[in-house]
VEXDREN-2710 file (C-alpha; in Angstrom, 1 decimal):
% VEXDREN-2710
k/r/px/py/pz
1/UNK/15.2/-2.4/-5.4
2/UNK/18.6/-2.4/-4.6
3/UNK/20.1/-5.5/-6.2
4/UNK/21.3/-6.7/-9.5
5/UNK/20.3/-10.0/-8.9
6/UNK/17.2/-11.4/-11.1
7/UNK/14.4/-12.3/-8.0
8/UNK/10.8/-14.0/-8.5
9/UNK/8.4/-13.7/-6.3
10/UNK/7.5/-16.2/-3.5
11/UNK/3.9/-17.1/-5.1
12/UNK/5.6/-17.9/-8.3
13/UNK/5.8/-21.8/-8.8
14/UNK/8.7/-23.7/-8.8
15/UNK/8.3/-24.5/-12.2
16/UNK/9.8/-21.8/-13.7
17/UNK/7.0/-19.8/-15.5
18/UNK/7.0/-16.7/-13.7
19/UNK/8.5/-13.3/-14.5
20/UNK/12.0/-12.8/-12.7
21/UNK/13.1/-8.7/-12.0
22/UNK/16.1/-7.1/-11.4
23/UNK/17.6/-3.5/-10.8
24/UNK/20.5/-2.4/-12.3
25/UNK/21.4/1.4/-11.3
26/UNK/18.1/3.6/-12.2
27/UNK/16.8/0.7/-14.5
28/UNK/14.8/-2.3/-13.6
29/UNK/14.6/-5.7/-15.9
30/UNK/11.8/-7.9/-16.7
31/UNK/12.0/-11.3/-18.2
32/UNK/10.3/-14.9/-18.2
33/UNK/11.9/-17.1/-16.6
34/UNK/11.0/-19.5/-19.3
35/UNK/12.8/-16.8/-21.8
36/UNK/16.0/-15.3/-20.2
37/UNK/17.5/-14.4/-22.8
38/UNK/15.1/-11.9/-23.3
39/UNK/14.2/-8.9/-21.1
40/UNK/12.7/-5.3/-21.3
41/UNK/14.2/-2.5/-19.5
42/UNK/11.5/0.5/-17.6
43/UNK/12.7/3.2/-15.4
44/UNK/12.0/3.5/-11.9
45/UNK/8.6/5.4/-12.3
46/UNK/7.5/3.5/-15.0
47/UNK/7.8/0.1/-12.9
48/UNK/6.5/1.6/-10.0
49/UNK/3.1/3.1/-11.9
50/UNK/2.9/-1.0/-13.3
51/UNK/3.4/-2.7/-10.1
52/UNK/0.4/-0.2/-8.5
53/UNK/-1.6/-0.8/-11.4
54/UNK/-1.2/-4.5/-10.5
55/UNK/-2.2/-4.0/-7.2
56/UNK/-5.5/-1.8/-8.2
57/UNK/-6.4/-4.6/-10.6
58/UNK/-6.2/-2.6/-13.9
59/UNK/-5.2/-6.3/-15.4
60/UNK/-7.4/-8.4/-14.4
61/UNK/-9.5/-8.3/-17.2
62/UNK/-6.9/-9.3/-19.4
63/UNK/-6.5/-12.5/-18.2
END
């Protein structure tokens, strides 16, 4: 991630309940977009371990 700019992603609905990102130097933020005032702050490995945890399904059964 290269920008500082908070981003959603595209399957998110327009109704503003998704969680937004952003990088900002070696840190990237996480907030709802229903809650912006309020974010959590993971290194670069720690994201990337989440995101392909994400993608393996390791949540799923949470929901």
């Amino acid at each position: 991630m290269s920008s500082s700019e908070w981003q959603k992603s595209s399957y998110s609905a327009s109704n503003n309940e998704c969680v937004e990102v952003r990088a900002r130097g070696e840190v990237v933020e996480l907030r709802e977009s229903d809650d912006p005032g309020t974010s959590l702050g993971v290194d670069l490995a720690a994201f990337a371990s989440l995101l392909k945890s994400i993608k393996a399904g390791g949540f799923e059964r949470l929901a």
